[in-house]
C-alpha positions in Angstrom: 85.7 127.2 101.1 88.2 127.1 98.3 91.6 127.5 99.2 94.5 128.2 96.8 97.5 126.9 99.4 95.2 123.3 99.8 94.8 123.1 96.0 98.3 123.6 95.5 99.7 120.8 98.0 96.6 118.3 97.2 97.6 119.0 93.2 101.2 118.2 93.6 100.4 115.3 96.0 98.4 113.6 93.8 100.3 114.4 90.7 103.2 112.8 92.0 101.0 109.9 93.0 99.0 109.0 89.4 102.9 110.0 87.7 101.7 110.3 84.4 104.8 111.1 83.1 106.2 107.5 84.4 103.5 106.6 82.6 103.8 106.9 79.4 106.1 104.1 78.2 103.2 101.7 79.2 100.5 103.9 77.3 102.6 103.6 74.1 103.1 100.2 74.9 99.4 99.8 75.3 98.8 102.0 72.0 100.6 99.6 70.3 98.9 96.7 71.1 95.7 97.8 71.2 95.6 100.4 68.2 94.0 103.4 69.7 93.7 105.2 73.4 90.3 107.0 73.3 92.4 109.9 75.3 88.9 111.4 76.8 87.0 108.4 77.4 90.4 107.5 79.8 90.3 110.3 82.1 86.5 110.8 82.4 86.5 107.7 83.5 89.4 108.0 85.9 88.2 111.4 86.9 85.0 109.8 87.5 86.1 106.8 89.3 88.2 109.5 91.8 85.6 111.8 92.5 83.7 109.4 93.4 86.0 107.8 95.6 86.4 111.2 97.2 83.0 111.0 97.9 81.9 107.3 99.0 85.4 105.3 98.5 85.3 104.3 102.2 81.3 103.4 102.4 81.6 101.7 99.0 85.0 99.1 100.4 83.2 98.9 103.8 80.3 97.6 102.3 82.2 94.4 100.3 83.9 94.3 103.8 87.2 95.9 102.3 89.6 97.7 104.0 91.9 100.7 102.5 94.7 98.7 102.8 93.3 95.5 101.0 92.2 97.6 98.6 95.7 99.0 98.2 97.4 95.7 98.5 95.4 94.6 95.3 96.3 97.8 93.5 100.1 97.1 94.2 100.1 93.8 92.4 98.2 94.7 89.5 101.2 97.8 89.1 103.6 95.3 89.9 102.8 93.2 86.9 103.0 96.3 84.4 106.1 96.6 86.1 107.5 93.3 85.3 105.8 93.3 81.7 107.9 96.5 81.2 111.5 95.4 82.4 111.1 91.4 81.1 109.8 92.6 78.2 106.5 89.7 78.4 103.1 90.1 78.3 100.5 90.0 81.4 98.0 92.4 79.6 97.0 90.6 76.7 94.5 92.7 74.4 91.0 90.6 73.7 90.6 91.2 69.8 87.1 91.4 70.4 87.1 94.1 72.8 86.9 97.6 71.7 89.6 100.3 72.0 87.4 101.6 74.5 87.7 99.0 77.0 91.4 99.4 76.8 91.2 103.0 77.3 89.4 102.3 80.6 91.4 99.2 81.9 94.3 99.2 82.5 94.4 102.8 81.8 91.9 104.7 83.6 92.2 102.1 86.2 94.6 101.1 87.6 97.4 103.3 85.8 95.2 106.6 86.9 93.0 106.2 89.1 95.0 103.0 90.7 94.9 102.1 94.4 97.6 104.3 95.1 95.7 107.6 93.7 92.7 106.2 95.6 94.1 105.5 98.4 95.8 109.0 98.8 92.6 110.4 97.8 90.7 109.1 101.3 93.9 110.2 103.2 93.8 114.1 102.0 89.9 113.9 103.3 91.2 113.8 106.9 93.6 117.4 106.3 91.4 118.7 103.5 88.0 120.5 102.5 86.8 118.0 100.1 86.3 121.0 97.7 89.9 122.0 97.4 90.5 117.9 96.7 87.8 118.1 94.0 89.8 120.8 92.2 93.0 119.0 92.6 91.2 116.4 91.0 90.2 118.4 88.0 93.9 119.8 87.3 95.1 116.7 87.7 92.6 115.4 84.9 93.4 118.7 82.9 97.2 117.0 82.8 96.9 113.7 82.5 94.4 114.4 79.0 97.7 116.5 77.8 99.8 113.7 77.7 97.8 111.2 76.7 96.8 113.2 73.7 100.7 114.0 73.5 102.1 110.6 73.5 102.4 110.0 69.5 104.5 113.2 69.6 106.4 112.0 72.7 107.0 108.4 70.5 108.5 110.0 67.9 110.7 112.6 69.7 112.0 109.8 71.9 112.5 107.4 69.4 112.9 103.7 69.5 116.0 103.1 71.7 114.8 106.0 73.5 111.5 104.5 74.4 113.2 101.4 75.3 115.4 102.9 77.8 112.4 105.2 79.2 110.4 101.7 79.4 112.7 99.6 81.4 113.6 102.6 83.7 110.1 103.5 84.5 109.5 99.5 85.1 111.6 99.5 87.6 110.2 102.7 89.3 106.7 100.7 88.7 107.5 97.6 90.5 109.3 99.9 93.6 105.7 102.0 93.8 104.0 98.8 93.9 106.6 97.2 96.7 106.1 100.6 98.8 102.6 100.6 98.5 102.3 96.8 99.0 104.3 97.2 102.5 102.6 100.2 103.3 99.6 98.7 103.2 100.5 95.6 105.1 102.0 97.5 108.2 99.4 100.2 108.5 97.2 96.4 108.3 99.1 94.7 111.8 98.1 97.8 113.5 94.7 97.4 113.9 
């Protein structure tokens, strides 16, 4: 049933798909503008939003008449736009000052930076080469890391400082907006051929 070789290779997969650590310019960014990241209430509700995707993702897009790849084409733009916010330095997310630091832990944290279309995506594609056990625990390490850094990103500000941030921000922008363009074509040619 549980396999350490399959937990391994669907950890690092999707480790290096939710990139956390490219993530955390737009966290701080986010912090900033929103005050506080409720750390926790972010990845239960990513980890909640994956598992469940692990589970019904495909039933669930069927049933709006969604296909994976829509569903990842929409994904790629919204990370294109945190992209572009990053490296032009304007702002697509704008915080509603009625909203609670909650909702701003959940969107766009949880979803899309987490649990995005790209994560979600992967996630349906390691169900046709693994036990869906072994993707559950990758899962759950995955969640394990991405609470450590969020918790970790005040520390991370101030070790990085200002300039550094600002370098870290641009250069992970660009990394954003060429996720979003691979994922984006991707999705459009595995699209033509059906």
């Amino acid at each position: 049933m549980f396999d350490l070789k399959e937990i391994f290779s669907v950890t690092l997969i999707l480790f290096s798909v939710i990139d956390i650590l490219g993530s955390i310019p737009i966290i701080i960014n986010l912090r900033k503008k929103v005050g506080h990241v409720q750390s926790g209430k972010a990845t239960i509700a990513a980890g909640l939003l994956m598992l469940l995707f692990l589970l019904v993702g495909k039933s669930i897009l069927s049933l709006f008449g969604i296909g994976v790849e829509d569903f990842a084409i929409a994904g790629a733009l919204i990370i294109f736009a945190l992209g572009a916010e990053m490296i032009l330095g304007i702002e697509l997310f704008k915080p509603d000052p009625d909203a609670s630091t909650t909702s701003a832990s959940i969107v766009p944290i949880a979803f899309p930076l987490i649990a995005g279309a790209g994560t979600l995506t992967t996630i349906l594609t390691l169900k046709s080469e693994y036990s869906q056990w072994n993707i559950a625990v990758g899962i759950i390490i995955n969640l394990g890391i991405v609470y450590v850094v969020l918790k970790s990103t005040n520390w991370l500000e101030r070790k990085l400082g200002k300039t550094g941030l600002d370098v870290l921000r641009r250069i992970f922008g660009i990394i954003l907006l060429s996720i979003s363009i691979k994922i984006f074509k991707t999705a459009l040619t595995s699209s033509e051929m059906f």
